[in-house]
C-alpha positions in Angstrom: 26.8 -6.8 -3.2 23.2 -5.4 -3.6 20.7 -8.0 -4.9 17.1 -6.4 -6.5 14.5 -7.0 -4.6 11.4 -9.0 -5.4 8.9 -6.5 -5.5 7.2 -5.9 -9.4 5.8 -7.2 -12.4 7.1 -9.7 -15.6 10.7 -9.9 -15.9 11.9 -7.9 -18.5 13.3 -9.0 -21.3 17.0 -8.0 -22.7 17.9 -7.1 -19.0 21.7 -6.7 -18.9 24.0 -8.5 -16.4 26.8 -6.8 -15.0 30.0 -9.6 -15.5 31.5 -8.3 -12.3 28.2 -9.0 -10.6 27.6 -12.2 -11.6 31.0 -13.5 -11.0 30.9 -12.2 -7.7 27.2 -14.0 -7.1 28.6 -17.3 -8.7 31.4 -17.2 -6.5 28.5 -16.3 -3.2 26.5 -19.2 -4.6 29.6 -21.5 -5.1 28.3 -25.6 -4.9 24.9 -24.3 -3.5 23.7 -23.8 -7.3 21.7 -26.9 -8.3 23.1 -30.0 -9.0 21.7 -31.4 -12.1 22.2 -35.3 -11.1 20.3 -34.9 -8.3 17.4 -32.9 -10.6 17.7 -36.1 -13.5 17.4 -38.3 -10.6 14.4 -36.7 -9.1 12.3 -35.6 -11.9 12.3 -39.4 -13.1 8.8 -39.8 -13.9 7.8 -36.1 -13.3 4.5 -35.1 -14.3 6.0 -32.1 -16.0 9.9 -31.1 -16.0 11.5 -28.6 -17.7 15.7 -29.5 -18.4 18.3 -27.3 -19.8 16.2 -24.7 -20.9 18.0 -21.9 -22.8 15.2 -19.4 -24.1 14.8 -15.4 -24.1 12.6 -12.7 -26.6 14.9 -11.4 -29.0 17.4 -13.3 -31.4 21.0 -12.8 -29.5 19.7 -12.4 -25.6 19.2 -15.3 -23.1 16.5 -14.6 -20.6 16.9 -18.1 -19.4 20.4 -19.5 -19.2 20.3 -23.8 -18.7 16.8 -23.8 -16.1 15.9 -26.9 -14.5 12.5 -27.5 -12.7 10.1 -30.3 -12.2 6.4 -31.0 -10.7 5.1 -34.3 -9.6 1.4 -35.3 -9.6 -0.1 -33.1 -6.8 2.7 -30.8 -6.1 2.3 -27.1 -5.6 5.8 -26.0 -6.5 7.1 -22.4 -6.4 9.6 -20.1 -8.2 10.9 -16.9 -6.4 14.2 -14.6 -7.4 14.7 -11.1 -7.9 13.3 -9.1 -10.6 15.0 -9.9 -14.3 16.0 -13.6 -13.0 13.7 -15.6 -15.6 11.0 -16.8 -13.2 8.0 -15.3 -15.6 10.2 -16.1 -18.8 10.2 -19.7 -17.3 6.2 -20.4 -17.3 5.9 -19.3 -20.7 8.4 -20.9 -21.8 6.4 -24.0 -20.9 3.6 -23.2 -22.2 4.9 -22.3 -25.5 5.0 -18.5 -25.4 8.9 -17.9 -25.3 10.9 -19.6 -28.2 13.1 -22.4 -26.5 16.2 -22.1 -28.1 17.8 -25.3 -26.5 16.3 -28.0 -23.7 13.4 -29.5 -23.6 9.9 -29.5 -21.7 8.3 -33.1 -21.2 4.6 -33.7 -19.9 4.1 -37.5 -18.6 6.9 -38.6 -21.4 6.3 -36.8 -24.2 8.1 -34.2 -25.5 6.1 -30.6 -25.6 8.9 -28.2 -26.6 7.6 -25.4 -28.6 3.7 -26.6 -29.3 0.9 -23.9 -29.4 -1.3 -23.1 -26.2 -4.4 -24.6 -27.6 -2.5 -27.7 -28.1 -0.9 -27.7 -24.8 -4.5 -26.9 -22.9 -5.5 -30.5 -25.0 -2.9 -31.9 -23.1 -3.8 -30.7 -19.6 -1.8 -27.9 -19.0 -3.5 -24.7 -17.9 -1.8 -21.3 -17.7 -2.9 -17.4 -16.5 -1.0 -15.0 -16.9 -0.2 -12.3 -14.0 -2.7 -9.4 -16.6 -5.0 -9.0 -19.2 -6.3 -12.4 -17.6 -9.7 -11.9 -18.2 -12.0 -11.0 -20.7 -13.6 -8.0 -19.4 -16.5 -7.2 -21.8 -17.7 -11.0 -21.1 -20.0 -12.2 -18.3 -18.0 -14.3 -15.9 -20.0 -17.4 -17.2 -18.5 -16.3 -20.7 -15.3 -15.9 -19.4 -15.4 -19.6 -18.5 -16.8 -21.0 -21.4 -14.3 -19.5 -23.2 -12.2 -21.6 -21.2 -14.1 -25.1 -22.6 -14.3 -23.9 -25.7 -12.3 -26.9 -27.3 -14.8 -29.0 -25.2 -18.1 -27.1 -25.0 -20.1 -30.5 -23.9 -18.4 -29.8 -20.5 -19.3 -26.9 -19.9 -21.8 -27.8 -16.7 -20.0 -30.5 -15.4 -16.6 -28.1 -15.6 -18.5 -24.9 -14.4 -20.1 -27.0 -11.2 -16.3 -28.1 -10.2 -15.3 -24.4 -10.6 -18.0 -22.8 -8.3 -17.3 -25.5 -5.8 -13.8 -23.4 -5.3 -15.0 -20.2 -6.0 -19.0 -19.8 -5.1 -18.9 -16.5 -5.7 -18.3 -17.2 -9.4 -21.7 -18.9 -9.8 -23.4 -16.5 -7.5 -22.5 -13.6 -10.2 -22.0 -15.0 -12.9 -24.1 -12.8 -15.1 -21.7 -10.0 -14.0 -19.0 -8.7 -16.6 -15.6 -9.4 -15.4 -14.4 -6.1 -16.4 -16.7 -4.6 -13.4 -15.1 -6.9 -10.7 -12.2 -6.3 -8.5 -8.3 -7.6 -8.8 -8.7 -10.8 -6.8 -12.3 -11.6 -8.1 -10.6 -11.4 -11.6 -7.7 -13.5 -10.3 -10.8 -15.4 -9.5 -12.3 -15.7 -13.2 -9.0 -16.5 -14.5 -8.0 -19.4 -12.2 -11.3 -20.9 -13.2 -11.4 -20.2 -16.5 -8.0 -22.6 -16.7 -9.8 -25.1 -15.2 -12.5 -25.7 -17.0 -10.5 -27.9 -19.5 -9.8 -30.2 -16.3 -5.5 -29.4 -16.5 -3.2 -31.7 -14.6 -1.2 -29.0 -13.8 -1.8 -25.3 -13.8 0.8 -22.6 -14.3 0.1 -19.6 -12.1 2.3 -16.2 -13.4 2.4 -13.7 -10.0 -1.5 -14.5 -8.9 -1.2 -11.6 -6.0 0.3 -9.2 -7.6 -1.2 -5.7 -7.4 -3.5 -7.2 -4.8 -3.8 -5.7 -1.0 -2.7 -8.1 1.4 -5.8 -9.6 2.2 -6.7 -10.3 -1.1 -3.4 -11.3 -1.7 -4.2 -14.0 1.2 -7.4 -15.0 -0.1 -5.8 -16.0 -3.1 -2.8 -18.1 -1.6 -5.8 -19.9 0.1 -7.2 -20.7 -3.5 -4.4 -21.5 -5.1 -3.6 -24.3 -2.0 -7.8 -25.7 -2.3 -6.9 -25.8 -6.7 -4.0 -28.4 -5.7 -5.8 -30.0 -2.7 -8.4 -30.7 -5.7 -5.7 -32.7 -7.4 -4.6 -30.1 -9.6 -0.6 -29.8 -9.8 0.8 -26.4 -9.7 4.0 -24.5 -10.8 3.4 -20.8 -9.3 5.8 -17.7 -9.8 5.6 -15.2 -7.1 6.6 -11.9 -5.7 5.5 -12.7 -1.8 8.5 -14.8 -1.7 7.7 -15.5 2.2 3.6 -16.5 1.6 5.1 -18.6 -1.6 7.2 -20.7 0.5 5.1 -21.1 3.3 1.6 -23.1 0.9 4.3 -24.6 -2.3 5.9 -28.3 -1.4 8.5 -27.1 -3.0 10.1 -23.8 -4.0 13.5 -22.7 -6.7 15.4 -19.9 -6.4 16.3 -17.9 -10.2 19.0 -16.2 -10.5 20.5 -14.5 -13.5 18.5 -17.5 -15.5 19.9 -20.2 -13.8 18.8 -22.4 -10.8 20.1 -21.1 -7.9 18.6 -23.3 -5.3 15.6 -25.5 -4.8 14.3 -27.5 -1.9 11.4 -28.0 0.5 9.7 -24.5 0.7 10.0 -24.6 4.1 13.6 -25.2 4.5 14.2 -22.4 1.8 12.5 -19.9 4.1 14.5 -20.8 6.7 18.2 -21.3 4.7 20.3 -18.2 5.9 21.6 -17.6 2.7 18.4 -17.4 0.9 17.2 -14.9 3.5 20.4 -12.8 3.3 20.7 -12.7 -0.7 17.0 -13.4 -2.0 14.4 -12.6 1.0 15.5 -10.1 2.8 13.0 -8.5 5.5 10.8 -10.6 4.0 12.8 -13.6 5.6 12.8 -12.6 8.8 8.8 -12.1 8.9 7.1 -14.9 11.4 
């Protein structure tokens, strides 16, 4: 059986799944697939859970086939699978971008299925997307009063929390994002969703593109945002470096949960090495 690997971008929408395929993976992934008891049991109280969630771009095609997922005040959870599994389809989903066609997304209680961004940054929750994150004929400082726009009298309380994590931020921030480089963008973007103070931030592939140091520089960000108190659901393409800094990680497949667990012991499960990780498994 060949499983894609986890190298690219968004997943695409109206990918087509081979029957034969997916049986066979079903029948690989037998009673390892997620057990929803055990989910309803543990996202009891859940800062933010998704349940059920059917959803996809176009009238007649499931991206997303029944996901589950939760985040508990000051988790860093991840989501890795191979490329057309959901995992992209997933955040926005959440945050309102995708049309949930059946399930629901709850925020401390309440029911947020289907509201608008701006509505949803009210709330506390913050999202950037993997491009076109910035606004690149805007000074950084622009860029993140954009971000407090819906609460301008913030704006130097916000903007000192932000260049606490990133100094270089405040250092240049007369500079126009669109001169800077991918990870000081990734930078501007991470901030910019902070500024209206989010509980939890929704990260879309924040290394992709990047070299691998950069890429490491902004795993070490994205761990100082939660050890802030921020809660964080991030999809990633470095499945290894994902599972080493989230709490806990899932596993898409074909729209569906295929596992979840501590990151840790995900890295280390045989089976997710052999059908999801590869190499990248097997990587000290």
């Amino acid at each position: 059986m060949t499983t894609p690997g986890l190298q690219g971008g968004l997943d695409e929408p109206g990918i087509e799944v081979d029957p034969e395929a997916a049986a066979a993976d079903a029948q690989v992934r037998g009673s390892d697939t997620t057990d929803r008891s055990a989910h309803l049991a543990a996202a009891e109280g859940a800062l933010l859970r998704a349940d059920e969630v059917v959803a996809g771009y176009v009238p007649g095609v499931k991206i997303l086939n029944g996901c589950d997922l939760y985040v508990t005040d000051g988790e860093l959870v991840g989501i890795i699978g191979p490329n057309g599994a959901g995992k992209s389809t997933l955040l926005k989903a959440m945050f309102g971008l995708v049309t949930v066609r059946s399930g629901s997304v709850v925020l401390r209680g309440e029911t947020i299925t289907g509201l608008k961004a701006h509505s949803l940054v009210r709330k506390g929750v913050g999202f950037v997307p993997q491009t076109e994150n910035v606004f690149p004929s805007l000074t950084i400082e622009e860029n993140l009063q954009m971000g407090c726009y819906q609460s301008s009298g913030r704006f130097a309380e916000r903007f000192e929390f932000v260049a606490g994590l990133f100094p270089a931020l405040a250092d240049r921030r007369k500079q126009r994002a669109g001169s800077l480089s991918g990870g000081e963008r990734q930078m501007v973007a991470m901030g910019r969703a902070l500024m209206m103070e989010p509980s939890v931030l929704l990260l879309d592939e924040p290394s992709a593109g990047l070299s691998p140091a950069l890429q490491d520089d902004v795993f070490r960000r994205v761990r100082q945002i939660n050890q802030a108190g921020v809660s964080v659901v991030m999809v990633e393409q470095n499945a290894r470096r994902c599972l080493q800094i989230c709490d806990r990680g899932y596993v898409l497949d074909q729209g569906r949960n295929a596992y979840t667990a501590r990151g840790a012991e995900l890295a280390k499960d045989p089976k997710v090495i052999e059908l999801y990780l590869g190499t990248l498994g097997k990587v000290s």
